[in-house]
C-alpha positions in Angstrom: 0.0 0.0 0.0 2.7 2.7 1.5 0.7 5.8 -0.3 1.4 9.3 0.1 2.6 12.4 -1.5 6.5 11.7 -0.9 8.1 13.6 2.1 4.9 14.8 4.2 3.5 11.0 3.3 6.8 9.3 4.9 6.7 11.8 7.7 2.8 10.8 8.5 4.1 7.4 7.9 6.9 7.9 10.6 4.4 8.8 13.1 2.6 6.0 12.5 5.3 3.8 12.9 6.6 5.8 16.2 2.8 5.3 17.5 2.7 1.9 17.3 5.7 1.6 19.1 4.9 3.5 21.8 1.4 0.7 22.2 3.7 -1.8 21.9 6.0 -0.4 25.3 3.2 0.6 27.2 2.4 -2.9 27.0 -0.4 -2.3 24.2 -0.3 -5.3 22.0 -3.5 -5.6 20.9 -4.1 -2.0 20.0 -6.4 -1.3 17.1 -6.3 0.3 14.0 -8.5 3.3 15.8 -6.3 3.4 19.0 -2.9 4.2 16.6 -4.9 6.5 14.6 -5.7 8.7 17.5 -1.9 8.1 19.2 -0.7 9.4 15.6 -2.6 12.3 15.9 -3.8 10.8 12.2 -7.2 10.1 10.9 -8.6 6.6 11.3 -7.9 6.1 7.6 -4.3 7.1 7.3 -2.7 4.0 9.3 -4.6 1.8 6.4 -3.8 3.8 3.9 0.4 3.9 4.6 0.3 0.3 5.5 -2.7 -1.9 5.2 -3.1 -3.9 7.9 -1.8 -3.9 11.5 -0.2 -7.1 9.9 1.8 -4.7 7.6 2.7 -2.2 10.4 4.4 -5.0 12.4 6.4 -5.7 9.2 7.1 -2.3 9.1 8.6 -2.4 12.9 10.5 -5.9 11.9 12.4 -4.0 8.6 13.1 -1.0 11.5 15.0 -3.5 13.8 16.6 -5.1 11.0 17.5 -1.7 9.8 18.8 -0.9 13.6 21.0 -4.4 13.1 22.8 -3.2 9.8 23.2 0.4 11.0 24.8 -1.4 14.6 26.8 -4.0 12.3 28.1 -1.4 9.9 29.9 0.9 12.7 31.6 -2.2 14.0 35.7 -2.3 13.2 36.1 -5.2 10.6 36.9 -8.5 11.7 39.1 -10.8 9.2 36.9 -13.5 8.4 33.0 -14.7 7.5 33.1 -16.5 10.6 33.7 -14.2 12.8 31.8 -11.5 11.0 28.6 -13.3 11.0 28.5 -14.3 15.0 29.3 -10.4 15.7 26.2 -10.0 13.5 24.6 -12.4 15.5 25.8 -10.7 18.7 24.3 -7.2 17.5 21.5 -8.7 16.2 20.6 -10.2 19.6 21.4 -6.8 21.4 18.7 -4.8 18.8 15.9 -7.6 19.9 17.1 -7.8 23.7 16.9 -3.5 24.1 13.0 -3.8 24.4 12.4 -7.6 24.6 8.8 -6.9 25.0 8.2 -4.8 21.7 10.8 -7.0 19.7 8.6 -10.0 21.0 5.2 -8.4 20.4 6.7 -7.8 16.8 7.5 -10.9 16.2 4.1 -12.6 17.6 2.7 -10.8 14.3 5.3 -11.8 11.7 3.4 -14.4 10.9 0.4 -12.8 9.7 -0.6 -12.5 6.1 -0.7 -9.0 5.4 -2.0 -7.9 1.8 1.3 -6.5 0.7 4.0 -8.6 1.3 6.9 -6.7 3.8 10.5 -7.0 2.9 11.7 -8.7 6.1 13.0 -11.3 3.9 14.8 -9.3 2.1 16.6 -6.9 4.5 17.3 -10.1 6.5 19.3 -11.6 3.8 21.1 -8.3 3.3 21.7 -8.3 6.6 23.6 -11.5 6.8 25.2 -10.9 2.6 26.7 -8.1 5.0 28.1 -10.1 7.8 29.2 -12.2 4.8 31.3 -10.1 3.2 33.8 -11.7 0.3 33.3 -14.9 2.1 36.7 -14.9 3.8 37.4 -18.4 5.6 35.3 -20.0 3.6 36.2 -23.2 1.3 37.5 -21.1 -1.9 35.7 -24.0 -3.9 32.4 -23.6 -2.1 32.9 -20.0 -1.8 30.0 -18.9 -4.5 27.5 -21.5 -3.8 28.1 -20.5 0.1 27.7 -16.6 -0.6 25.0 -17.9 -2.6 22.9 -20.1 -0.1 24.0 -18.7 3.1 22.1 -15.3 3.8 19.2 -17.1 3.6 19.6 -20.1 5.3 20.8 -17.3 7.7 18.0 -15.4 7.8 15.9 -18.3 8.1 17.7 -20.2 10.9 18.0 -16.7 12.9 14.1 -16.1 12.6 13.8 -19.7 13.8 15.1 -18.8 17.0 13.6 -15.8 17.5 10.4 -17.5 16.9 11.2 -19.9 20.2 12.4 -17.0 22.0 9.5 -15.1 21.1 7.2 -17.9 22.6 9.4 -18.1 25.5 10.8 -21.3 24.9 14.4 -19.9 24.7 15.2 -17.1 27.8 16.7 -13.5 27.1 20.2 -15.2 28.1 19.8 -18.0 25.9 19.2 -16.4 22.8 22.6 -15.3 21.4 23.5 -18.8 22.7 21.3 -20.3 20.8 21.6 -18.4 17.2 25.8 -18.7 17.7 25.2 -22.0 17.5 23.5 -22.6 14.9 25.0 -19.9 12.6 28.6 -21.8 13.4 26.4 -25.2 12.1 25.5 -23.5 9.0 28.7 -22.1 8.3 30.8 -25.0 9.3 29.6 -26.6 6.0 31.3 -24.2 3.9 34.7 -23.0 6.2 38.2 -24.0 4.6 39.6 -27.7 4.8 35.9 -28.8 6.0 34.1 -31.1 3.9 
């Protein structure tokens, strides 16, 4: 959906966003569409209009914590391998969900949820990890394309899999970058030099 008129739309769509936040730390979960409209200072209309559903407003907070991860991941010094550049991705990525547990989890309680118009989690999740990837540096120089390939999805995919256990409470706050090391190092071990 995302309509409006290009600067003033993506500021209304800002405020939108920053609303639903705000529900979501005062422990607001199941807000409606009318209770973000009026703590947007928006019409009841305009939270439809820039993204749909509620469905699509939680993607919308998912691609800004993803966004947060990159930003975090980005400013880091380099490190001199995939290896050890994915797990600090891991590490920062864990930090982003753990600074507001409770919104990250309410977040991704609604991941799940068709929405109209598909979000671009997916796809800023796999950047994410392409990232953390880099040139594929310690991996198996024969492998190396089918890895940088495969990899920032399988990624993406096994890091949302634990989210989705932590976000049901199956896996604590303390567990959780335990738990997507793990199986990060798992996926990657496939691909690192002199493994096979």
């Amino acid at each position: 959906m995302q309509k409006g008129d290009g600067a003033r739309g993506e500021v209304v769509r800002q405020r939108v966003i920053e609303a639903a936040e705000r529900l979501l730390r005062e422990g607001r979960a199941d807000f409606s569409m009318r209770d973000l409209a009026s703590s947007a200072g928006v019409s009841f209309a305009t939270p439809f209009n820039q993204f749909g559903s509620k469905a699509g407003i939680m993607q919308a907070l998912s691609e800004r914590r993803i966004d947060e991860m990159t930003r975090r991941f980005a400013q880091t010094p380099p490190l001199p391998d995939a290896m050890s550049r994915v797990l600090l991705a891991v590490d920062v990525a864990v930090a982003v969900m753990l600074d507001e547990p409770d919104v990250s989890r309410a977040v991704m309680g609604w991941l799940g949820t068709p929405s109209a118009t598909p979000g671009r989690v997916w796809e800023r999740s796999k950047a994410l990890w392409s990232l953390a990837l880099g040139d594929g540096e310690g991996l198996d120089a024969t492998r190396r394309d089918e890895a940088l390939r495969h990899l920032p999805g399988q990624l993406a995919f096994a890091f949302r899999g634990v989210l989705s256990f932590w976000t049901a409470g199956e896996v604590s706050n303390e567990a959780l970058s335990r738990n997507a090391r793990e199986i990060s190092e798992a996926l990657l071990q496939r691909y690192r030099e002199n493994v096979r």
